[in-house]
Gaussian input, Z-matrix of N, CA and C with variables (Angstrom, degrees):
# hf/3-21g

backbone

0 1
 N
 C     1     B1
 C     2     B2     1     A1
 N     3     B3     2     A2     1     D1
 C     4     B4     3     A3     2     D2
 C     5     B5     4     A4     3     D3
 N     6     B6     5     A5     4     D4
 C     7     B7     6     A6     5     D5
 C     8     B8     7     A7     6     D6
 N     9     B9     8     A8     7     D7
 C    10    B10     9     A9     8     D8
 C    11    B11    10    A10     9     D9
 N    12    B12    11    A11    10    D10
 C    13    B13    12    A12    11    D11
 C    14    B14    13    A13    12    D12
 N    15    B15    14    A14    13    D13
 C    16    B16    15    A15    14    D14
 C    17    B17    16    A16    15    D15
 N    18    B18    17    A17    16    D16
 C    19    B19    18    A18    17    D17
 C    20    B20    19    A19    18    D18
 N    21    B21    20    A20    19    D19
 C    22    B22    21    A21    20    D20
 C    23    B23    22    A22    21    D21
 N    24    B24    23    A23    22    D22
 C    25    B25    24    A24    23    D23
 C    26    B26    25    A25    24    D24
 N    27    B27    26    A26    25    D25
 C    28    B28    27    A27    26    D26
 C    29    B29    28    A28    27    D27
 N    30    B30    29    A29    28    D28
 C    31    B31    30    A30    29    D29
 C    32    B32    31    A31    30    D30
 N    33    B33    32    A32    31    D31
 C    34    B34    33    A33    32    D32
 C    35    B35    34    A34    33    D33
 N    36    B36    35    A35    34    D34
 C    37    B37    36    A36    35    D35
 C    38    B38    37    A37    36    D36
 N    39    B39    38    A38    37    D37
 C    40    B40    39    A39    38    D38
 C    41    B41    40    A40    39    D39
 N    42    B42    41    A41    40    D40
 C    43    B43    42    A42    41    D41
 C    44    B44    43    A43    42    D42
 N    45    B45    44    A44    43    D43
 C    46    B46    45    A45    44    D44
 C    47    B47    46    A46    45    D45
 N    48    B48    47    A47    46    D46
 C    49    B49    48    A48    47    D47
 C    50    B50    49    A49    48    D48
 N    51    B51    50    A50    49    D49
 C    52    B52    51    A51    50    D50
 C    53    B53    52    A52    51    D51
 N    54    B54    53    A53    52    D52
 C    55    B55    54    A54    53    D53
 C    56    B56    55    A55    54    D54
 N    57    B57    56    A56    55    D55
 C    58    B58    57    A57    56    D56
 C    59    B59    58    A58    57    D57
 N    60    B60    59    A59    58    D58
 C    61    B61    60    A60    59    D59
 C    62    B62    61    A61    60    D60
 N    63    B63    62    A62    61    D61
 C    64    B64    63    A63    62    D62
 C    65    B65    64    A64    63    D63
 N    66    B66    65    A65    64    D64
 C    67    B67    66    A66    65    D65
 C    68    B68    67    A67    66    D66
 N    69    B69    68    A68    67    D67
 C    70    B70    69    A69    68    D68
 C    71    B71    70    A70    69    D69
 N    72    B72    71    A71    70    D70
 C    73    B73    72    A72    71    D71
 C    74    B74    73    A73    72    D72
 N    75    B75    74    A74    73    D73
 C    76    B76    75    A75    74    D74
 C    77    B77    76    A76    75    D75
 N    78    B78    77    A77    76    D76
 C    79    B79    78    A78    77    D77
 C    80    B80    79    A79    78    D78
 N    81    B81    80    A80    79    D79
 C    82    B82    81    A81    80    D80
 C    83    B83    82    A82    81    D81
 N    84    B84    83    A83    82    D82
 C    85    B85    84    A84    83    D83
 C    86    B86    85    A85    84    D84
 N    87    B87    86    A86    85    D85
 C    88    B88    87    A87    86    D86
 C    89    B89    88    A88    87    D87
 N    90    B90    89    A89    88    D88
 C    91    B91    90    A90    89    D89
 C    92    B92    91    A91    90    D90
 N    93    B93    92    A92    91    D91
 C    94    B94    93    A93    92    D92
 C    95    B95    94    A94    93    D93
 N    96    B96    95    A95    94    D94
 C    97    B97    96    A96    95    D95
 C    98    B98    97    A97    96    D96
 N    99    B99    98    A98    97    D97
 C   100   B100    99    A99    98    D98
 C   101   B101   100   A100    99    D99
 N   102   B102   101   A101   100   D100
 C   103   B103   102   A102   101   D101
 C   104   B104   103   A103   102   D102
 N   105   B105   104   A104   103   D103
 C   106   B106   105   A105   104   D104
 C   107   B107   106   A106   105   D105
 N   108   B108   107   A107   106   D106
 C   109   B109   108   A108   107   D107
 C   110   B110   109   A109   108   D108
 N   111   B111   110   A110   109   D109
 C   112   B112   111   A111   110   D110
 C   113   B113   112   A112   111   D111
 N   114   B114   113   A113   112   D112
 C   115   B115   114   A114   113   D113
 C   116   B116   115   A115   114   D114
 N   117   B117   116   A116   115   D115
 C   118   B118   117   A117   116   D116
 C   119   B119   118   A118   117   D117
 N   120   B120   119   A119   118   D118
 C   121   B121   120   A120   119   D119
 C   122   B122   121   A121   120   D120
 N   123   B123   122   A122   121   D121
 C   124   B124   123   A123   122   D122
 C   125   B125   124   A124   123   D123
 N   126   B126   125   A125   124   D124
 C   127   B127   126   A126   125   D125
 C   128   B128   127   A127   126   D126
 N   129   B129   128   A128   127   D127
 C   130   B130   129   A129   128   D128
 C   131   B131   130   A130   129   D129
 N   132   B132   131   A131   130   D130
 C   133   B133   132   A132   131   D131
 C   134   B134   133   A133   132   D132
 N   135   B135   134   A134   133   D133
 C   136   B136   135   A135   134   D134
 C   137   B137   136   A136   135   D135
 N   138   B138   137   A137   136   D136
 C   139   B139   138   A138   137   D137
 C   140   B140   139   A139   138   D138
 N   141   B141   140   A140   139   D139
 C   142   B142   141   A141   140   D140
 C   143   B143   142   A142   141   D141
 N   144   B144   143   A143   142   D142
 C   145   B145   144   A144   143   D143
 C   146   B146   145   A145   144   D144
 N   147   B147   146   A146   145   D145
 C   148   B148   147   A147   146   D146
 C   149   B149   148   A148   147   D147
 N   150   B150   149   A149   148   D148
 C   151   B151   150   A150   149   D149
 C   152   B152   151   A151   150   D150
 N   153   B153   152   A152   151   D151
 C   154   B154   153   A153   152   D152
 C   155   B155   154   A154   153   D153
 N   156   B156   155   A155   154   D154
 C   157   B157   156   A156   155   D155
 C   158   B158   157   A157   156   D156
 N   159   B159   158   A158   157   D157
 C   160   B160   159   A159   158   D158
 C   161   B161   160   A160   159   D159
 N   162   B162   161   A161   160   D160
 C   163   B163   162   A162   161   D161
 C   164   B164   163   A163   162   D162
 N   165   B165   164   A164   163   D163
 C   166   B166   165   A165   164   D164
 C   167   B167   166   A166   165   D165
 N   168   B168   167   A167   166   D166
 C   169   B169   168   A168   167   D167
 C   170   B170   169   A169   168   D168
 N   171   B171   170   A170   169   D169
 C   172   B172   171   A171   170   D170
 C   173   B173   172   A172   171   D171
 N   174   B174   173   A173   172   D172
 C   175   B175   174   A174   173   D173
 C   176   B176   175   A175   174   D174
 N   177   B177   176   A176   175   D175
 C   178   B178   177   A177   176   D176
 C   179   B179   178   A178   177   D177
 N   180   B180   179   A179   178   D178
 C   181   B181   180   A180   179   D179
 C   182   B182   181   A181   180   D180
 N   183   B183   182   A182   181   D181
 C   184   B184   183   A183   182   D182
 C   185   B185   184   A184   183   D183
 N   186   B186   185   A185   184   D184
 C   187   B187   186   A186   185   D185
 C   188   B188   187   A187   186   D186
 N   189   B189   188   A188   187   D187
 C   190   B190   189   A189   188   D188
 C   191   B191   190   A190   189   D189
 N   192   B192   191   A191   190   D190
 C   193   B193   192   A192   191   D191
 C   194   B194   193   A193   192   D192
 N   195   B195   194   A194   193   D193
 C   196   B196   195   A195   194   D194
 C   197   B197   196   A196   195   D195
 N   198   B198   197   A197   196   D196
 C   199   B199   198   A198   197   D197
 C   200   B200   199   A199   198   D198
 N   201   B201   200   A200   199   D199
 C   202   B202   201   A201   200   D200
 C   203   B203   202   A202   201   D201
 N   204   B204   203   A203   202   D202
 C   205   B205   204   A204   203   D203
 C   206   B206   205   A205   204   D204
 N   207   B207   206   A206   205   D205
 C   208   B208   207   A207   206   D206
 C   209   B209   208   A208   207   D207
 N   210   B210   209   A209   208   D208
 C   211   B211   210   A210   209   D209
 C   212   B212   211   A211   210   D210
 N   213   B213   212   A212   211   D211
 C   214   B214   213   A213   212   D212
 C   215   B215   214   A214   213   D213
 N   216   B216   215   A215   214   D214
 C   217   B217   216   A216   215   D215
 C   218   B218   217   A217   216   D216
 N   219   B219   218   A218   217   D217
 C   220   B220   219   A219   218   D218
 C   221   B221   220   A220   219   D219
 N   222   B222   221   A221   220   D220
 C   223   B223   222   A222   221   D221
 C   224   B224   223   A223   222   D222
 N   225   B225   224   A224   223   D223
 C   226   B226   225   A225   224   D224
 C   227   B227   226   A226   225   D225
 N   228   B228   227   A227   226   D226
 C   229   B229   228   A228   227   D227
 C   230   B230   229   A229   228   D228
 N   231   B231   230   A230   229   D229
 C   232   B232   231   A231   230   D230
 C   233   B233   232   A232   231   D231
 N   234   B234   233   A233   232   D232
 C   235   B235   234   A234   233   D233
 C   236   B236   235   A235   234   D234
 N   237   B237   236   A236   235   D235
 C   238   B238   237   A237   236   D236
 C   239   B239   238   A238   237   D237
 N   240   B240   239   A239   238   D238
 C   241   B241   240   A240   239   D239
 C   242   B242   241   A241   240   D240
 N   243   B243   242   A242   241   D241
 C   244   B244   243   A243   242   D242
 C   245   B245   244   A244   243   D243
 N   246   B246   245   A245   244   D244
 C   247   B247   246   A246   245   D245
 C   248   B248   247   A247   246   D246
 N   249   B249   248   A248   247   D247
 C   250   B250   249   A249   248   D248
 C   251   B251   250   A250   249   D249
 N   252   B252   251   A251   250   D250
 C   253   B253   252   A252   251   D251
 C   254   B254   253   A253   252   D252
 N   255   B255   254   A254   253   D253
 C   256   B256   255   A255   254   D254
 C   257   B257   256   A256   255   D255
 N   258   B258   257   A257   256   D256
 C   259   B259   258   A258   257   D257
 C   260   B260   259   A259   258   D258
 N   261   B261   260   A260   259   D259
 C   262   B262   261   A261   260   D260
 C   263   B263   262   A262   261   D261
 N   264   B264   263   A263   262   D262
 C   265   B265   264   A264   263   D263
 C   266   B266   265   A265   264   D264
 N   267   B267   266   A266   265   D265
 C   268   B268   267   A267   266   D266
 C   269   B269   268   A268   267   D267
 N   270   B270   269   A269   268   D268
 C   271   B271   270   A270   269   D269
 C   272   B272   271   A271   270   D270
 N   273   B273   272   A272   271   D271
 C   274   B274   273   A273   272   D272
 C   275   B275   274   A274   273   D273
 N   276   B276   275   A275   274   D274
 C   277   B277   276   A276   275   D275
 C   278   B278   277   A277   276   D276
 N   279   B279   278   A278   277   D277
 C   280   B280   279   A279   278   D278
 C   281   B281   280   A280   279   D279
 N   282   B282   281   A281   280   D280
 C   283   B283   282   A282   281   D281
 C   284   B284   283   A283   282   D282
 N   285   B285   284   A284   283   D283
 C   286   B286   285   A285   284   D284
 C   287   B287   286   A286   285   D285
 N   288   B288   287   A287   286   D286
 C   289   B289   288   A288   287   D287
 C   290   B290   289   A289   288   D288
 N   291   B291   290   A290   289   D289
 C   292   B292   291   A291   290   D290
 C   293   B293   292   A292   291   D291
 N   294   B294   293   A293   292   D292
 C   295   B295   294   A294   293   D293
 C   296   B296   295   A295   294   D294
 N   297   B297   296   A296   295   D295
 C   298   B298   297   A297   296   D296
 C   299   B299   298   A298   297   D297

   B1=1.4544
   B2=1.5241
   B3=1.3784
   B4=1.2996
   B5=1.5516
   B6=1.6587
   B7=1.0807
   B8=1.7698
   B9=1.2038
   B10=1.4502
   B11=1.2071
   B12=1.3536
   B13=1.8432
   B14=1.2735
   B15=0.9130
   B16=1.8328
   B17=1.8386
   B18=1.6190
   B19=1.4915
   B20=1.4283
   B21=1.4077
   B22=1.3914
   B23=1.9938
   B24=1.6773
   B25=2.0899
   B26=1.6942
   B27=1.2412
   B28=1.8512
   B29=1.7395
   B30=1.1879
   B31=1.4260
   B32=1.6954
   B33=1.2451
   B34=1.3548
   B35=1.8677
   B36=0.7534
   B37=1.8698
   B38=1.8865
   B39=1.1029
   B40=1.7598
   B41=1.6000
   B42=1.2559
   B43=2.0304
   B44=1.0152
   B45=1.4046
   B46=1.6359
   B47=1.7963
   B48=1.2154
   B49=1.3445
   B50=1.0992
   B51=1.4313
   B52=1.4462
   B53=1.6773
   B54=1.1923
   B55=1.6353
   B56=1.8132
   B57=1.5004
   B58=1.8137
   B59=1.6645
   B60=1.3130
   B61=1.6606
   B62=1.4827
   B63=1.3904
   B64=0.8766
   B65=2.0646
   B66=0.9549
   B67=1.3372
   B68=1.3485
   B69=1.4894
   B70=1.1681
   B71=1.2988
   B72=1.0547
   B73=1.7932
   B74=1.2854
   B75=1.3991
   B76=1.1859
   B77=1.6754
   B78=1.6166
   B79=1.4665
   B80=1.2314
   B81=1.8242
   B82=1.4944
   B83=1.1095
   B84=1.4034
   B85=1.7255
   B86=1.0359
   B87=1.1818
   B88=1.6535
   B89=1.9418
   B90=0.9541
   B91=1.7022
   B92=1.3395
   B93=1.7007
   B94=1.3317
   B95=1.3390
   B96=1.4158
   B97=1.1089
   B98=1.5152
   B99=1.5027
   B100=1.9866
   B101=1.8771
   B102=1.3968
   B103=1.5188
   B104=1.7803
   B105=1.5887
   B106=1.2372
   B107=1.5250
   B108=1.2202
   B109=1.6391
   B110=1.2490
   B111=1.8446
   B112=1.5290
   B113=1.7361
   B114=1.4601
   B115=1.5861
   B116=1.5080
   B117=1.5258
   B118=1.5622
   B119=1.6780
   B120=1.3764
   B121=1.7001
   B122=1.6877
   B123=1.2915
   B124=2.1349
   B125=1.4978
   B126=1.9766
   B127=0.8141
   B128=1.5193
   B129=1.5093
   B130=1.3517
   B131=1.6008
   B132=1.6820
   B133=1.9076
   B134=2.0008
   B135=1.2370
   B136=1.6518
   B137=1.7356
   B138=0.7307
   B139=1.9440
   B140=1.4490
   B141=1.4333
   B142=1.5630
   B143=1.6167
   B144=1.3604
   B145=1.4879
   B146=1.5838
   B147=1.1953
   B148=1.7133
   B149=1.8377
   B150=0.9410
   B151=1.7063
   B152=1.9674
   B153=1.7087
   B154=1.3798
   B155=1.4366
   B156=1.8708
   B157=1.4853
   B158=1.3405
   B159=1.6077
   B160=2.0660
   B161=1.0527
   B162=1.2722
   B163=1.6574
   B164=1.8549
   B165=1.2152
   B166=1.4277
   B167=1.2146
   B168=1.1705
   B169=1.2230
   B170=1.2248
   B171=1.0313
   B172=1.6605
   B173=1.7351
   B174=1.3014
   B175=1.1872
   B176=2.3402
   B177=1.5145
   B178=1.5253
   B179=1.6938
   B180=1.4962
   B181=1.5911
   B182=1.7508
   B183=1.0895
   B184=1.7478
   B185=1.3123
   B186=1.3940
   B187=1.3010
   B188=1.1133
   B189=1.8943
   B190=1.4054
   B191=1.5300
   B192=1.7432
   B193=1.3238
   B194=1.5439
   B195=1.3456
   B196=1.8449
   B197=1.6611
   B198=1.7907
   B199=2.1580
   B200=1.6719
   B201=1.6035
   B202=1.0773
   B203=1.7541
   B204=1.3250
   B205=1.4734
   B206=1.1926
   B207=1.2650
   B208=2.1326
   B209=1.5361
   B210=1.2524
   B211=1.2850
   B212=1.8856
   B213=1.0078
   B214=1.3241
   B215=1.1605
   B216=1.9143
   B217=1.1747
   B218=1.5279
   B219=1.2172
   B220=1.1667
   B221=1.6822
   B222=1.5149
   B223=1.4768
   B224=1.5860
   B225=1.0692
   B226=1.4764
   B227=1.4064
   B228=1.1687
   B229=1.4055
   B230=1.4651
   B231=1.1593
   B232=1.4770
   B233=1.8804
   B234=1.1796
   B235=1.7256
   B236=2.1473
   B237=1.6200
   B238=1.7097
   B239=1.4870
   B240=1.6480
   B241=1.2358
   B242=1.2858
   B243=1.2478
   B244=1.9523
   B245=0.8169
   B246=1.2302
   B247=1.7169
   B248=1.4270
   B249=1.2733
   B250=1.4910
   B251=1.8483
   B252=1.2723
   B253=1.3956
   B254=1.7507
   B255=1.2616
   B256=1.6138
   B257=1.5512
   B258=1.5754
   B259=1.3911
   B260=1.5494
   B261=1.0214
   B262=1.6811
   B263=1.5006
   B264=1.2351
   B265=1.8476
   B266=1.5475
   B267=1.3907
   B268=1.4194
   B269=1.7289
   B270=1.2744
   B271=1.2581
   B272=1.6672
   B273=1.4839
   B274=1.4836
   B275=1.6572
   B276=1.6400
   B277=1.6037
   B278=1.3702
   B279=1.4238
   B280=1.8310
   B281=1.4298
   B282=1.6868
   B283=1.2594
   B284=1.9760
   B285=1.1549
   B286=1.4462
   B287=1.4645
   B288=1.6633
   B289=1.1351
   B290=1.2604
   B291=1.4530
   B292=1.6358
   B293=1.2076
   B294=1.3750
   B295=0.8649
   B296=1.6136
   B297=1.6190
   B298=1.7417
   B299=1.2072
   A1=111.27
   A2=125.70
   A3=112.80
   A4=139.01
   A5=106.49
   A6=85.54
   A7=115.48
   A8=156.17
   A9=126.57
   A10=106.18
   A11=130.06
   A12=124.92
   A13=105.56
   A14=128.58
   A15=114.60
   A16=127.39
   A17=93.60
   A18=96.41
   A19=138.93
   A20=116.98
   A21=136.98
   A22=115.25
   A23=76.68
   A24=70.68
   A25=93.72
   A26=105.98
   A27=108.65
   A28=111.44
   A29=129.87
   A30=115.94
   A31=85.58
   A32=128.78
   A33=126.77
   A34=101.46
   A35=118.26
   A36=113.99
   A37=86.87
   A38=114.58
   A39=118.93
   A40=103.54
   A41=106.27
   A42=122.10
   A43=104.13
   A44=118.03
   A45=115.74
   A46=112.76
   A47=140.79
   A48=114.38
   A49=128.74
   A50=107.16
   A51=115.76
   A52=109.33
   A53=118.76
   A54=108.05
   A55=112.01
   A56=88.48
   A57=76.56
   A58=125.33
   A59=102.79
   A60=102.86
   A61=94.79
   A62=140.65
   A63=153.31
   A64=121.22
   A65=85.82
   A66=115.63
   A67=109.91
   A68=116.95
   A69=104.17
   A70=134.12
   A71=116.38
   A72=128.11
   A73=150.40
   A74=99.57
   A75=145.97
   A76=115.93
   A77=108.56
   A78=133.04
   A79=94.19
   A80=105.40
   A81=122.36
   A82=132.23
   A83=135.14
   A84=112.60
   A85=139.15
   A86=124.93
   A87=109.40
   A88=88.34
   A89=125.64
   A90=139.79
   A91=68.10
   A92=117.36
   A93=138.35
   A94=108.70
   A95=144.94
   A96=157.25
   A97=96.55
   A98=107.37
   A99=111.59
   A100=104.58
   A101=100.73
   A102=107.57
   A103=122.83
   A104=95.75
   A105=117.66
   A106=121.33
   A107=100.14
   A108=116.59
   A109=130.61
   A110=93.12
   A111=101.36
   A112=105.61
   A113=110.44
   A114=108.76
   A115=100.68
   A116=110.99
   A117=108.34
   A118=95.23
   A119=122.70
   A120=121.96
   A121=103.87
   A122=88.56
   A123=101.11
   A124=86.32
   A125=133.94
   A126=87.32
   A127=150.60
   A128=109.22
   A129=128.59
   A130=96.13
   A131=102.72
   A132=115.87
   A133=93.47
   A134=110.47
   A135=130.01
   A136=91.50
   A137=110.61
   A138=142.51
   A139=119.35
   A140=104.66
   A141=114.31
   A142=104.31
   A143=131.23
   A144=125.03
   A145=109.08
   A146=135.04
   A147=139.91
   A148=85.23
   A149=112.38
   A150=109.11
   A151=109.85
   A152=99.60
   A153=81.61
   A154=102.33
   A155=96.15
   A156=96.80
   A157=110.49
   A158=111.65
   A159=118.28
   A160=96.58
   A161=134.00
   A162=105.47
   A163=112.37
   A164=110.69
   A165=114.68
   A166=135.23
   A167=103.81
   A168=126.95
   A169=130.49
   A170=106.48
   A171=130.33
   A172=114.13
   A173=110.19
   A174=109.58
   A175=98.80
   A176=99.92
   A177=115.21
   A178=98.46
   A179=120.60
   A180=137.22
   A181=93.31
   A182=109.52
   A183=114.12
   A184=94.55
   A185=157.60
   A186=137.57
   A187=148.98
   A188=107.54
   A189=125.81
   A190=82.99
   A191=127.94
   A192=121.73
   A193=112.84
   A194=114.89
   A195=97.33
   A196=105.09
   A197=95.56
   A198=67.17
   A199=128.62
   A200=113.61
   A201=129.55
   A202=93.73
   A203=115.00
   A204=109.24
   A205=131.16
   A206=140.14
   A207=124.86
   A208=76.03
   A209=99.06
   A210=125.74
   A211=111.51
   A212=141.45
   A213=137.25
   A214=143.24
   A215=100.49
   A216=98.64
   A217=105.33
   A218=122.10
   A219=133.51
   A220=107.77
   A221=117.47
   A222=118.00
   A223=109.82
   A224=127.78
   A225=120.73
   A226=121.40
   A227=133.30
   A228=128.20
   A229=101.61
   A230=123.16
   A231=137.32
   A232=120.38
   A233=88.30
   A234=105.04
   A235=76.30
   A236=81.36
   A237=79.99
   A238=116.70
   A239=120.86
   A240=113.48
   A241=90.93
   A242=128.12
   A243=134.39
   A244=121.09
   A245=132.82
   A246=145.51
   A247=105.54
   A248=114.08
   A249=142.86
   A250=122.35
   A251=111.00
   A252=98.64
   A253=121.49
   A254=108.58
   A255=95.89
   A256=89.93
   A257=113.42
   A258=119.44
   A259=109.16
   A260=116.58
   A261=121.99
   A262=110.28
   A263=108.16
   A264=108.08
   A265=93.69
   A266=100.68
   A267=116.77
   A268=115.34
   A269=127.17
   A270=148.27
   A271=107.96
   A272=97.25
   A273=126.89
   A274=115.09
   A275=91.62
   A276=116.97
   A277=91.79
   A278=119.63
   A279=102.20
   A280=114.21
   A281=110.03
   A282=133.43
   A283=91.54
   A284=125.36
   A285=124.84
   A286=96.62
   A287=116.40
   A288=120.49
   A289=116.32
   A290=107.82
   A291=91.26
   A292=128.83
   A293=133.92
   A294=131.41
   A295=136.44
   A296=86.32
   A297=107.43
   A298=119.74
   D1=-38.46
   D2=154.47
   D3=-70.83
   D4=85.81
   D5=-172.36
   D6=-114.74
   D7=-97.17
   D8=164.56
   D9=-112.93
   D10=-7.46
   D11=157.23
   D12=-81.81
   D13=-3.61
   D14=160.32
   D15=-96.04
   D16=-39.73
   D17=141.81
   D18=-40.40
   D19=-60.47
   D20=148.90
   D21=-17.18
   D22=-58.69
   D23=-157.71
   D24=-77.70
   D25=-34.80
   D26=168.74
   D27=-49.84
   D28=-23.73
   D29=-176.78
   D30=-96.39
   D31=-52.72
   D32=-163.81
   D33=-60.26
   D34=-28.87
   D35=-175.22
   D36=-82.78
   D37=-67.63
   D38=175.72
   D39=-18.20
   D40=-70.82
   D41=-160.13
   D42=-74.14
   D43=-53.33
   D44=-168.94
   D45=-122.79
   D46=-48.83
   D47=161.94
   D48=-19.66
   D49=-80.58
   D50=-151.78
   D51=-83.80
   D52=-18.77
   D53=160.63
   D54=-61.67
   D55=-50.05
   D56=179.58
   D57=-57.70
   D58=-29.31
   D59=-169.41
   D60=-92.70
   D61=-8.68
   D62=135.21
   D63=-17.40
   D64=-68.65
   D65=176.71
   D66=-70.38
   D67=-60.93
   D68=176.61
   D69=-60.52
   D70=-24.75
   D71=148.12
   D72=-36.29
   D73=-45.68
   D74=163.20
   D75=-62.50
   D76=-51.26
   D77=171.11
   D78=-31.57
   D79=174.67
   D80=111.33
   D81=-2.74
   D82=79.72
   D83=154.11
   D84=-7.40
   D85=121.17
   D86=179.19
   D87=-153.84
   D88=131.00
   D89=-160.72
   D90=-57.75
   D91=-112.14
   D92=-143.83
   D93=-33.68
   D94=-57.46
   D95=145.66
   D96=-2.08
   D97=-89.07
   D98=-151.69
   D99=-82.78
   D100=-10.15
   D101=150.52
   D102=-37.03
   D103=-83.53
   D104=166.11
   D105=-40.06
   D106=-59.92
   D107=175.07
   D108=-43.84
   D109=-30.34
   D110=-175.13
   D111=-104.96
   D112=-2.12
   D113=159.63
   D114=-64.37
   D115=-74.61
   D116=-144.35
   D117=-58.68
   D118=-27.22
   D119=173.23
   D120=-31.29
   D121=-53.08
   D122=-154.46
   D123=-69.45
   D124=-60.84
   D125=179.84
   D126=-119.27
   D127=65.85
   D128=-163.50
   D129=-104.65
   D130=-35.65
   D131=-176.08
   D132=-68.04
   D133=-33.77
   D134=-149.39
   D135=-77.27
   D136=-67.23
   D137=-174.20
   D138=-60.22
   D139=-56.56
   D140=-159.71
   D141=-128.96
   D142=-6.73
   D143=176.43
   D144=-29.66
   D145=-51.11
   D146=-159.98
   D147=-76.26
   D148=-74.70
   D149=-169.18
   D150=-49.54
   D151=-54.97
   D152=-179.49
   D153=-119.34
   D154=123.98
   D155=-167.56
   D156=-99.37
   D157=-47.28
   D158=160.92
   D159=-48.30
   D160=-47.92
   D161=-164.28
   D162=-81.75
   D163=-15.25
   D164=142.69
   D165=-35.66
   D166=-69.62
   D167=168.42
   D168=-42.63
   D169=-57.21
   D170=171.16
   D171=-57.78
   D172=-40.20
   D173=-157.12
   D174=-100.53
   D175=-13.72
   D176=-176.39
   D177=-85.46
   D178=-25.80
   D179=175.99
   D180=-65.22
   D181=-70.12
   D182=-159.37
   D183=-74.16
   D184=-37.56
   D185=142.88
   D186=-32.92
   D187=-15.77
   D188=-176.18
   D189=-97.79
   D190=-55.81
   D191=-171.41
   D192=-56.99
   D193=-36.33
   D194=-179.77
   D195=-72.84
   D196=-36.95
   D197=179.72
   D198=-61.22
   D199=-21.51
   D200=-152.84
   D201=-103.69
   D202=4.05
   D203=162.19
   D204=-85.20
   D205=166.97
   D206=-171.47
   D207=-89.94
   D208=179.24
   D209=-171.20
   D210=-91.95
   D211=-177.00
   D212=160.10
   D213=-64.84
   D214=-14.80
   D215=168.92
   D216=-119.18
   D217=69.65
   D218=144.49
   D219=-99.82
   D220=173.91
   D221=-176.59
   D222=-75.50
   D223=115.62
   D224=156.29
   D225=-39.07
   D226=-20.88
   D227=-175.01
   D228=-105.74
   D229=3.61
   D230=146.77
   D231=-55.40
   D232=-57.50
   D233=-151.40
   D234=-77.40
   D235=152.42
   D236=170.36
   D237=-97.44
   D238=-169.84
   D239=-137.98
   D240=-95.91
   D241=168.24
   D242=-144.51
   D243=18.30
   D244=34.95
   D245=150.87
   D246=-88.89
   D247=117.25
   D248=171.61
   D249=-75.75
   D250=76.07
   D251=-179.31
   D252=-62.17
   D253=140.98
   D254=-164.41
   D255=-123.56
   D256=162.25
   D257=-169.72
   D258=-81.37
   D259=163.45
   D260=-172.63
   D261=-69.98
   D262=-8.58
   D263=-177.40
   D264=-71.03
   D265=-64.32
   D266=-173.25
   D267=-42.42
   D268=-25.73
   D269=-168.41
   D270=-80.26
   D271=-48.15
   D272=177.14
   D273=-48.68
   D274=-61.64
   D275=-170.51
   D276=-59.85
   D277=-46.41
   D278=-154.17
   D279=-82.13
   D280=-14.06
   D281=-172.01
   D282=-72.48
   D283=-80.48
   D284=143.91
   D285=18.76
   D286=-114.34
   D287=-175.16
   D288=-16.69
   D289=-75.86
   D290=-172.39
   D291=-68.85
   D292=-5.89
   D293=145.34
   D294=-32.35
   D295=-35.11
   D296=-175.38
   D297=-79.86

């Protein structure tokens, strides 16, 4: 089953997927955006976990951190400093995932 078009889409999800959806996660909130983001998330964890395992990793870390963040309407001068409060949708969605 590995043969060099599967290699291929394994370096291409490695280099360029998952930094971008990466990022976009990471971003700004934006619904439609981390919507989407958090499909191809579920199924990149769903699909490819054995091939890509850091990027597993990486991406099962920032899913534990948005659930494990307060929500937005807690006080900002609460939360400490480079801590990102994220909105409860977003909390929702990643909860989802792992669920999945």
């Amino acid at each position: 089953m590995n043969d060099g078009k599967h290699s291929e889409l394994l370096l291409l999800l490695q280099h360029h997927l998952c930094p971008l959806v990466h990022k976009s996660l990471s971003d700004r909130p934006s619904f439609p955006l981390t919507l989407r983001c958090t499909r191809v998330v579920f199924l990149l964890l769903k699909q490819f976990s054995l091939e890509l395992k850091t990027e597993s990793e990486v991406f099962l870390m920032l899913l534990i951190r948005i659930i494990g963040a307060e929500s937005s309407d807690a006080d900002p001068a609460d939360s400490p400093q480079g801590h990102q409060t994220r909105p409860l949708w977003m909390r929702v969605l990643a909860m989802e995932i792992m669920r999945g």
